[in-house]
C-alpha positions in Angstrom: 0.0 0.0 0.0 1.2 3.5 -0.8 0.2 6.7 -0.6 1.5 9.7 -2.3 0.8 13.1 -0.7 1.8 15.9 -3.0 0.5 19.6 -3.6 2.2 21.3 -0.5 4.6 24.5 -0.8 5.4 27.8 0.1 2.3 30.5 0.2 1.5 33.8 1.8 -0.8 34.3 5.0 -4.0 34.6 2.8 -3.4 32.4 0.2 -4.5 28.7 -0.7 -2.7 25.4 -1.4 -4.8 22.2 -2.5 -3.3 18.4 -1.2 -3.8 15.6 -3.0 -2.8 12.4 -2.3 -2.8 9.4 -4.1 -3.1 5.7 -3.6 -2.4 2.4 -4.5 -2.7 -1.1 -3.6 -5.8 -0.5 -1.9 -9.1 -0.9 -2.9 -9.8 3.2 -2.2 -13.9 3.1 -1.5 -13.3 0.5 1.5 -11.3 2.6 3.5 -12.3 6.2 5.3 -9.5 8.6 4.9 -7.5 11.5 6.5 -6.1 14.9 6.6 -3.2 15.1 9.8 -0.6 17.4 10.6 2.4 17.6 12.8 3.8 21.3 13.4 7.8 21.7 14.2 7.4 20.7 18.6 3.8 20.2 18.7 1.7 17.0 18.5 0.0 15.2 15.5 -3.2 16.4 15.0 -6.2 15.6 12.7 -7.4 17.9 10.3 -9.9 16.5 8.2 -11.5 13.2 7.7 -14.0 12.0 5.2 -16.1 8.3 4.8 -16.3 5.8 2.6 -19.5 8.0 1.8 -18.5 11.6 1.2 -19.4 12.5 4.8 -16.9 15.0 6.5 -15.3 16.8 9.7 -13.4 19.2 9.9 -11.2 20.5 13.2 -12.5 23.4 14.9 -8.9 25.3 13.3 -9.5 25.0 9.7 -13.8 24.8 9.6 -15.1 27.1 7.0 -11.3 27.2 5.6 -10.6 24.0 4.5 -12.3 21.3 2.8 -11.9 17.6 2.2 -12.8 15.6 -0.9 -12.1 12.4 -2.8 -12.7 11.0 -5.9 -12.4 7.1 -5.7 -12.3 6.7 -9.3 -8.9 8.2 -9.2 -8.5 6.6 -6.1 -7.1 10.3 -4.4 -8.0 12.0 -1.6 -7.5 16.1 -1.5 -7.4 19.1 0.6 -8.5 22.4 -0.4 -6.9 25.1 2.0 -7.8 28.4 1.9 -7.4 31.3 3.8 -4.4 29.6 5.2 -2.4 31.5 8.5 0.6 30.9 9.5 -0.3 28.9 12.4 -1.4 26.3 9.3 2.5 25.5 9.0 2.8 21.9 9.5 3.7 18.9 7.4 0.3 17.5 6.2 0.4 13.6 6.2 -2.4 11.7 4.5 -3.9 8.3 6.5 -6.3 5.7 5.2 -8.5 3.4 7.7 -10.1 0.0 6.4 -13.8 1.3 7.5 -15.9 -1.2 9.3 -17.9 -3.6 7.2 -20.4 -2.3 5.8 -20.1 1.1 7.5 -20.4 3.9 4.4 -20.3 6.7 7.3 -18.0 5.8 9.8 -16.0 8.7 10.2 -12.0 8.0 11.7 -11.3 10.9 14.1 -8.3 9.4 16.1 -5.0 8.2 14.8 -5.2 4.8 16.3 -8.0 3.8 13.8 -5.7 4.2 10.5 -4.0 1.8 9.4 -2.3 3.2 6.5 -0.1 6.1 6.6 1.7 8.6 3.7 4.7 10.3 3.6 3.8 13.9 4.1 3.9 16.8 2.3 5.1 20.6 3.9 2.7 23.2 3.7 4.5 26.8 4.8 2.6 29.8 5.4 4.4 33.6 5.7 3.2 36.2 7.7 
């Protein structure tokens, strides 16, 4: 199993970055998937998650800013950020959980749950 987190960068306070991240090896509609993020001397944190149904939530930080997608024909989840601040610094690690049977809403909001996890990408915001 792999998965490929791309899209972060460099961007003004302001601005907006979109994540994607792909996978393979998986079959991508069976498994609910994540946003996390781990900034320099602070803890890993969720972001966003989404179902196996397209259902969502968001951390209270980024609600209204950010939103989560995916598109399982492509098999790749994204993350559109905008409105970013420069407390959004962070490398931004994408996490896939094997969803319970037959659960098309079960939504994976602690780390424990996933059992897949990508590389990361950095996302940088200036002040």
């Amino acid at each position: 199993v792999q998965l490929q987190a791309s899209g972060g960068g460099l961007v003004q306070a302001g601005g907006s970055l979109k994540l994607s991240c792909a996978a393979s090896g998986l079959t991508f509609g069976y498994y609910g998937m994540g946003w996390y993020r781990q900034a320099p001397g602070k803890e890993r944190e969720l972001v966003a998650c989404i179902s196996r149904g397209g259902s969502t939530h968001f951390a209270d930080s980024v609600k209204g800013r950010f939103t989560i997608s995916r598109d399982n024909a492509k098999n790749t989840l994204y993350l559109q950020m905008n409105s970013l601040k420069p407390e959004d610094t962070a490398v931004y690690y994408c996490a896939a959980d094997k969803a319970p049977f037959g659960s098309m809403w079960y939504l994976p909001k602690n780390s424990y749950e996933y059992d897949y996890w990508g590389q990361g990408t950095l996302v940088t915001v200036s002040s």
